[in-house]
N, C-alpha and C positions, 0 to 999 in steps of 0.2 A: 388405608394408604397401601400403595403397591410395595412387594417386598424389594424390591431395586430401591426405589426411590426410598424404602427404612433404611435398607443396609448404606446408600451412597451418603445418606446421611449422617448415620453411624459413625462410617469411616471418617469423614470431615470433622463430623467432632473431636475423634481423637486423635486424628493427627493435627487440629487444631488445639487441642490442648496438651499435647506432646510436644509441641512448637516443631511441625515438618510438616509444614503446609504447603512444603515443597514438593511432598509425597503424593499431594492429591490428581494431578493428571496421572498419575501411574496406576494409584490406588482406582479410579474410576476406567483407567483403562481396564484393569485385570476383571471388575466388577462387570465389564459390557461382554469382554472375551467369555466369562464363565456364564453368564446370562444366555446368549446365542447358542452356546455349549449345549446348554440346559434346555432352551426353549426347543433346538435340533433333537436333541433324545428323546424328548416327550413326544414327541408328532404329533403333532398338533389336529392335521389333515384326519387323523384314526380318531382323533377327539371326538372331532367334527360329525365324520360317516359312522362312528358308536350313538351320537347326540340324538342322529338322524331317525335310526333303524329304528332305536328306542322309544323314538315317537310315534313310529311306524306300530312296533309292538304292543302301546302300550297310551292309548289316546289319553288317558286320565291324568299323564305327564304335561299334556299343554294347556295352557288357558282356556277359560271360556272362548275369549274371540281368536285364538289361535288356529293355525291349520298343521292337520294331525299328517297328514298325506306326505310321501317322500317327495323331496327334492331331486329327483333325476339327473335333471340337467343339472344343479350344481355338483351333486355327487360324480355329474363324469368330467368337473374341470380339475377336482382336488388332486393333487399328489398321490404320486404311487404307496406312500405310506397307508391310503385309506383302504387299498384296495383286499389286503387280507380281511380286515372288519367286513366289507360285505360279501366276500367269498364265505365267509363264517356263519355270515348273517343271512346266507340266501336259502335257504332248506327252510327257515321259519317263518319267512316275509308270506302277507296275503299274495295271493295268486297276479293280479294285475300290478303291486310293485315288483314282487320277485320276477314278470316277465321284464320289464321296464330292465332293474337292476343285471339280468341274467343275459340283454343287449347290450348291454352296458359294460360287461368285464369281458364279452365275446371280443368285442369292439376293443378294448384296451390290450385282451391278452393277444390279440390281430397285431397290434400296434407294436407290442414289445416281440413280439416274436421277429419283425421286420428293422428294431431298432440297432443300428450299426453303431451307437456310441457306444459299447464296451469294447468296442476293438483299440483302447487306449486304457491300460489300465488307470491312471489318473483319470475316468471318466465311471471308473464304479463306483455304484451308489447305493447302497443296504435296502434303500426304502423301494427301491427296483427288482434286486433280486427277492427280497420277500415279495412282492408284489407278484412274479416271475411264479414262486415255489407255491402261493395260494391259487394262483390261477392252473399249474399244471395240475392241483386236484380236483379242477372241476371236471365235469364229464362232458 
């Protein structure tokens, strides 16, 4: 059972046996706010292109009938959170993903070098500028 769904239940209980059952749209609000919090900080996107590489590294991680080979194309639609994972990740990729991948963040660090949304600061975003700071180490 997912841990939201333990903890909303949790909560229910005891403000249903506390008699403040009145508490529970509150109690499930704060529950969703901190959830999104939570699921933001993790990055998800870096989950993903770590998942990726790793298969890439390391074929004996996938199934029999699975395919070991990188996802290119989805790796260039993910979030800029992913993008230090394969800046990090590109110096050990075989030779034909790490060209794939090494177009791939030419192509994105092109993109943010051109991107004019920081010119508002209510428009910075962490997962950009690291994205930004792993791509200016590539060569």
């Amino acid at each position: 059972m997912p841990r939201l769904t333990l903890s909303a239940l949790t909560v229910m209980l005891v403000l249903v046996l506390a008699r403040r059952s009145r508490w529970l749209a509150h109690a499930f609000a704060v529950l969703g706010v901190v959830s999104l919090v939570g699921l933001n900080l993790s990055a998800p996107a870096a989950f993903v292109a770590a998942r990726n590489v790793e298969r890439v590294l390391d074929p004996s991680l996938v199934p029999a009938d699975g395919h070991s080979g990188l996802d290119a194309d989805y790796l260039g639609v993910l979030p800029d959170d992913a993008i230090p994972v394969l800046v990090e990740a590109l110096p050990r990729l075989p030779g034909p993903e790490a060209g794939e991948v090494r177009s791939l963040l030419l192509a994105r660090r092109q993109a943010l070098d051109g991107d004019v949304t920081d010119d508002s600061p209510f428009a910075w975003n962490l997962g950009r500028e690291r994205a930004r700071e792993a791509l200016g180490t590539m060569p």
